[in-house]
C-alpha positions, 0 to 999 in steps of 0.5 A, a space after each residue: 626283577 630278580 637275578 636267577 641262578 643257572 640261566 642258560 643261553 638257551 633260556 635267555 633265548 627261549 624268553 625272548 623269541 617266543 615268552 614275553 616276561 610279564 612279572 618277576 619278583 620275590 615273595 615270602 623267599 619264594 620266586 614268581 615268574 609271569 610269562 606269556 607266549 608271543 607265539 600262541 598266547 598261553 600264559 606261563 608262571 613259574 613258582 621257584 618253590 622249595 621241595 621235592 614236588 613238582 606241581 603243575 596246574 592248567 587253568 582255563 577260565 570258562 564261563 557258561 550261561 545256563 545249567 548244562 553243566 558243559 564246564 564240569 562235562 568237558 573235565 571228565 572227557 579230557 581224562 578220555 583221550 587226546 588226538 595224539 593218544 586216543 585211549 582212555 586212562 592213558 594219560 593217568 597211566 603215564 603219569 604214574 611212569 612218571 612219578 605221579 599218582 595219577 591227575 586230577 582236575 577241579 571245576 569252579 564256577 569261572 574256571 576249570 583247572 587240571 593238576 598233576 604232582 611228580 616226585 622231581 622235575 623230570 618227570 613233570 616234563 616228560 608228561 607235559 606235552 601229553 596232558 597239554 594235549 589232552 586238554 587242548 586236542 581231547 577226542 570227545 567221541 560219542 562213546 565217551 560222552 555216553 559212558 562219562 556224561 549220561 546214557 539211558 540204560 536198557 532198564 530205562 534208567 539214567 546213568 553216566 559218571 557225571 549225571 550220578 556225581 551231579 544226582 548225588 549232589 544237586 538236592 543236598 540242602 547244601 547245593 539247593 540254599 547255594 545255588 539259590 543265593 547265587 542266583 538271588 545274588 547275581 541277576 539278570 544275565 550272569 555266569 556266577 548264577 549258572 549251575 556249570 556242574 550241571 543239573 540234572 534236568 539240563 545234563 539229560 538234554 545235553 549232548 556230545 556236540 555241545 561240548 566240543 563247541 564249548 571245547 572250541 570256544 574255551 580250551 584255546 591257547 589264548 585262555 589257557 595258564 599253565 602253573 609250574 611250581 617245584 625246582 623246574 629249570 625254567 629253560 627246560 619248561 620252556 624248551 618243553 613248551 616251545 616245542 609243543 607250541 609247534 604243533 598248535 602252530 601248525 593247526 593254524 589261526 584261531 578266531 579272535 578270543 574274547 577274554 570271558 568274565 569281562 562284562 559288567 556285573 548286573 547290581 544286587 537292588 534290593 534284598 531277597 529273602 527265600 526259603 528252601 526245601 531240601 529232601 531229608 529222613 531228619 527234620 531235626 535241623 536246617 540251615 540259614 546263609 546270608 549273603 552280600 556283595 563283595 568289593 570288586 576283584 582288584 580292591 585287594 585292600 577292601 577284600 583283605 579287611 572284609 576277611 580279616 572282620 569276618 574273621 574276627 567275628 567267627 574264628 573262634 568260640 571267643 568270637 562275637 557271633 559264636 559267643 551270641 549263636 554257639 556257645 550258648 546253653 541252648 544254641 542256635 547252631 552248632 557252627 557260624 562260619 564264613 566264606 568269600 568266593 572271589 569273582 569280579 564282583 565278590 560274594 561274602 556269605 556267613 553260614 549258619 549250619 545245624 540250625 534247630 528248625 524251630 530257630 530256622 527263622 530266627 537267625 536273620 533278626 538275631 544276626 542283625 542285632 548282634 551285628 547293630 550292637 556289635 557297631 554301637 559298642 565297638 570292635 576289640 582293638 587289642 584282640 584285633 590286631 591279635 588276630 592281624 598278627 596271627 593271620 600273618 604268621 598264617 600266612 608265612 606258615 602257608 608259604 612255607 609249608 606249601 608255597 607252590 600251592 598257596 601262589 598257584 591260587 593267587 596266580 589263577 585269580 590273576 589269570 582270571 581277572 587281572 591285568 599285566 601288572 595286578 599280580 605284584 599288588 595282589 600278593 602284598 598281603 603282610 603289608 595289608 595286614 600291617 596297615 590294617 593293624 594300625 586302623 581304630 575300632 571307629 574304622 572297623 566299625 564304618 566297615 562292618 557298617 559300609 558292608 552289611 548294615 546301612 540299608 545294603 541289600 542282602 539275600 538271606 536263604 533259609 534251608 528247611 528239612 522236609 521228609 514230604 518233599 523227599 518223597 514227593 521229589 522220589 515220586 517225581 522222579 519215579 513217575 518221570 522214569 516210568 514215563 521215560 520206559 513207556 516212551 521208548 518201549 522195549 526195542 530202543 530200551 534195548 537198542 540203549 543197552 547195546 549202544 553202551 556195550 558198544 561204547 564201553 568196548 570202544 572206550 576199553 581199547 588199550 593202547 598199543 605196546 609201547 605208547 606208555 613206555 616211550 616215557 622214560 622213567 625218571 631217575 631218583 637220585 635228581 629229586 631234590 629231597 629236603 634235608 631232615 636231621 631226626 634225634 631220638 633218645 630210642 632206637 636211633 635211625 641208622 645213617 642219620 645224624 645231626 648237623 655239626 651245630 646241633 648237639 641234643 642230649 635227649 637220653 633223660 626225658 623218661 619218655 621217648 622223643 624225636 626232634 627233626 631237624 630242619 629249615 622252618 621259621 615254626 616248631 611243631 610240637 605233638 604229643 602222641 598218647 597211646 589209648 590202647 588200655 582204655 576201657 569202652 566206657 572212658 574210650 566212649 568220651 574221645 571224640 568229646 575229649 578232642 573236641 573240648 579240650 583247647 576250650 577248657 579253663 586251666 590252672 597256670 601257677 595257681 591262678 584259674 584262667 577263664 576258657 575265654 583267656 584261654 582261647 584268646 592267648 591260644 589265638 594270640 600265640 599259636 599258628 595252629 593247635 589242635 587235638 586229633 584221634 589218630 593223626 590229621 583224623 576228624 572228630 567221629 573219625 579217626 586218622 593214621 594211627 587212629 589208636 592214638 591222641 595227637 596233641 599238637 601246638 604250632 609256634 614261631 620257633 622262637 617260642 619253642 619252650 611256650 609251646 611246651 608249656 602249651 602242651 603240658 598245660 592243656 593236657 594235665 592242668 586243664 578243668 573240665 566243667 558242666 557249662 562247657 561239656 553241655 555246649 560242646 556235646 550238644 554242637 557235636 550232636 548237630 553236627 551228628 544230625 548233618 552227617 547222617 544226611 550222607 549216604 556215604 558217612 552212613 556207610 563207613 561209620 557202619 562198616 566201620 562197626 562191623 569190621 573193628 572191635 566195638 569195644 577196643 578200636 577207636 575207630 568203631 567207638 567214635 563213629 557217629 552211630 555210637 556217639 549219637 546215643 552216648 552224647 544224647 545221654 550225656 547232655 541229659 545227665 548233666 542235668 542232674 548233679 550227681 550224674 554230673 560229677 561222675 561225668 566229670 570224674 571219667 574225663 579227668 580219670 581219662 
């Protein structure tokens, strides 16, 4: 346990009357407190993170047997009132009077989960007792159902936030193959089968009831986690608490709580395999997941090889699986990625996206041979305890950078499935790492074998493009509505549009004067900012100077330079290029440029290093890299200043000079080649297929032209509408020598 500073009486009190401690220790410099109320059993963690954010997160683990979708119902109606303040938005309203920008909540398949971020911990205590009691004491009224969930309007249609959130969503290729694996992967009776945003069908049917009864069931005390991570004073959590408890006290007893996901898993007996159709106008490319079960939650040490040997199968264009699929002349698919969804039994999926589908029903053997080779010739000691080296640096970076967060997830899981003394165990993750990289490749390979081959069962999931199938759905879909009108007919059609009206006026009711302002906006000057010492050779800021042990001459570097000073085990070094003077022709190549240029050979004291070492060194040496038009923007998007390139190496700090050096070489000792440009123009012409199945891409990438210049602004020119026809073009002239050379010429004149 450790000593913490600050502790009142008051406090001391506080936990031992009504908050029994449950664990307490540090991790990555950072404090974990688990506590649980002797009162009302709401559990209670404290993360001492750094910063001057405050993060709060409400977990409540749920659990549904069916598709109604009453975990993702019950999210939104929250947001519609409590008992204590019946108006909706209210809360988020308050919320900002105290420094928030607004709340939010996440549904998961085993849990919902409610947030709210207030600058300082004042604020976050102020608006704590109003969220618990919107999450434990929602109205849930019949107008707010019928507004938030579904209604039919007076044109017969159907309608509703949530029944348009699951519309958009259910028939994608992505949730049709997903949905499909899980229910292969966990038969007979199982929540992690169950569709718990709701599928259409099932939300059409659903009613106002069903949720308060889930309500009842799930959003107890008992079942309920509240994460406070940022410099809180724990006494006044908890004072804030205590008080609030008074209240559920005074409701009374509740029924016995029986925890959920404590029923046996039923097994995974033999393989399964299916394909999937899903609705598209593009039939170019599908994709392929191939899925097996997972160790169960409290192997932490199964669970961090099994992520650590996906890891170095896929993380890189280096790596066995997209050396095989990827980077190849004619590939497979344009990305192989995996994921691991962490339920009392786990699931392991690798995900093969934009696959050509005349290789859709290729991938399953591919995989299996590439993976029976991979057992027969072995895994690459030295590249994986690389890796094991990297994904520590990872993970102190995590910590660092946002502690709150990166705890909030394992404390979550915890809640979920653990017992009062997992949570110590679960976080040793750097101690896994070390053991991990002192096991041979006679190990890993038994894992790989133990996993995925010697006969365990697995369920592979083929997604098929199908413009029939979207015009059959549409026509369904038609023919069902037009059923729905005639059924009702013109009097309860307009009975349904004068019964939303009336809803939509019920829900609108603002609160009185004064219910917002009775929270007292929190005083600035208490949040506790981080200290930061910026130094600049240009334009140096007014009252802002170096500590006494920093002495920065920067006034030679004939370009302009900023260092921030502050408290960082890692140094980021970005170079920022201006690309303003670019003529349309060479700004053409910029979404291809960022994509390719930590992939390329490069010339290092005149000796040619392969692409391979490359990205091997990068890997080996960096916690991350990266080259971005715009800042954080994407590659047929731009970001913050999306005139610009961001070239960016992050470095343990005492490599500052190698990520430099990183930056210099990448960026003027770089070889562009015909090889490289051909496997990377046509990954990102898949990608460019996948995105064109969203009607919301579609959307931006065209206002995007209509709004920026076509020929200036980076934000027109590399939206995906031009690109597809520029890179299309590309490839086929990499074809031809000459055609090649004067490609090749642009790049390196860019």
């Amino acid at each position: 346990s450790t000593q913490r500073h600050g502790g009142s009486n008051f406090h001391e009190k506080t936990k031992m009357e009504t908050f029994q401690q449950l664990a307490s220790f540090t991790y990555e410099k950072t404090l974990i407190e688990k506590y649980k109320s002797t009162r009302t059993g709401i559990t209670v963690c404290l993360v001492q993170a750094q910063g001057p954010l405050v993060n709060g997160y409400f977990a409540l683990s749920t659990e549904a047997h069916d598709d109604d979708g009453l975990p993702h119902t019950l999210e939104h109606l929250v947001f519609m009132g409590s008992e204590d303040y019946p108006y909706k938005g209210v809360l988020d309203l308050m919320a900002n009077r105290c420094l928030a920008q607004g709340t939010n909540a996440w549904t998961d398949t085993d849990h919902t989960c409610y947030t709210l971020t207030t600058a300082g911990a004042e604020g976050f205590l102020n608006i704590l007792p109003v969220y618990l009691d919107h999450i434990l004491y929602p109205t849930i009224t019949d107008s707010a159902y019928l507004t938030e969930v579904h209604h039919i309007t007076a044109d017969g249609e159907d309608a509703g936030v949530v029944y348009c959130e699951m519309q958009a969503r259910e028939n994608t290729g992505d949730s049709r193959c997903h949905l499909t694996m899980l229910r292969h992967m966990y038969p007979g009776e199982c929540g992690y089968k169950s569709e718990t945003g709701g599928l259409m069908k099932n939300l059409r049917e659903c009613t106002a009831t069903k949720v308060r009864n889930y309500h009842r069931d799930f959003y107890r005390p008992e079942n309920l986690c509240i994460i406070v991570a940022g410099q809180a004073d724990p006494s006044a959590v908890f004072k804030v608490l205590q008080q609030y408890e008074d209240k559920i006290v005074a409701k009374g007893p509740l029924p016995a709580h029986v925890r959920p996901w404590t029923s046996p898993i039923p097994p995974l007996e033999s393989t399964v395999r299916e394909t999937v159709l899903f609705p598209s106008d593009e039939e170019d490319t599908g994709l392929v997941l191939v899925a097996w079960r997972g160790p169960k939650w409290m192997d932490f040490d199964g669970q961090t090889a099994l992520r650590t040997l996906w890891t170095y199968l896929t993380q890189s264009a280096i790596s066995p699986l997209n050396k095989e699929f990827v980077e190849i002349p004619d590939p497979y698919c344009s990305k192989v990625r995996y994921s691991f969804i962490e339920n009392q039994e786990a699931c392991l999926y690798v995900s093969f996206d934009n696959v050509p589908k005349s290789k859709l029903t290729l991938i399953e053997p591919k995989l299996f041979e590439v993976l029976n080779r991979i057992a027969v010739e072995g895994i690459d000691e030295s590249r994986m305890r690389e890796l094991l080296y990297q994904r520590r640096l990872k993970h102190m970076n995590l910590y660092e950078c946002n502690a709150g967060e990166a705890a909030a997830g394992l404390l979550i899981t915890d809640f979920l499935y653990g017992s009062d003394s997992s949570l110590q165990s679960q976080v040793q993750e750097l101690e896994r790492y070390e053991a991990l990289s002192q096991r041979p490749s006679s190990w890993w390979v038994q894992l790989l074998c133990d996993s995925t081959l010697n006969g365990k069962p697995f369920v592979a999931i083929v997604g098929e493009p199908s413009k029939a199938f979207g015009e059959q759905m549409r026509q369904t879909e038609q023919d069902r509505v037009n059923s729905q009108i005639a059924s009702l007919g013109p009097e309860r059609l307009a009975q349904l549009g004068t019964d939303l009206e009336t809803a939509a006026e019920n829900n609108g009711i603002e609160p009185p004067a004064g219910v917002i302002e009775r929270l007292s906006v929190p005083n600035v000057e208490n949040i506790p900012f981080i200290p930061i010492h910026p130094i600049r050779n240009h334009r140096q800021p007014l009252n802002l100077t170096a500590p006494d042990n920093v002495h920065l001459d920067l006034s030679d570097i004939p370009f302009f330079m900023q260092v921030d000073h502050l408290q960082t085990s890692f140094v980021t070094v970005s170079a920022i290029y201006d690309t303003s003077a670019l003529s349309t022709g060479l700004r053409l190549y910029l979404p291809l440029f960022c994509s390719v240029l930590f992939q390329l050979p490069l010339v290092r004291n005149g000796v040619t290093l392969s692409h391979e070492d490359v990205i091997k060194e990068l890997q080996a040496e960096t916690v991350t890299y990266s080259a971005d038009i715009g800042i954080c923007g994407g590659i047929f998007s731009v970001g913050e200043m999306g005139q610009a390139i961001v070239v960016t190496v992050k470095m343990e700090s005492s490599r500052y000079s190698k990520a430099v050096q990183w930056v210099q070489e990448i960026m003027t000792q770089t070889q562009f080649t015909v090889d490289r440009l051909k496997i990377v123009a046509s990954k990102l012409i898949n990608d460019i297929t996948s995105s064109k199945r969203s009607g919301s891409a579609v959307g931006v990438a065209g206002l995007r032209c209509l709004t920026f210049d076509a020929n200036r602004s980076n934000a027109a020119v590399v939206s995906f509408g031009k690109q597809s026809r520029f890179l299309t073009e590309l490839v086929a002239k990499l074809e031809d020598s000459e055609s090649a050379k004067g490609i090749l010429a642009d790049l390196n004149q860019l």
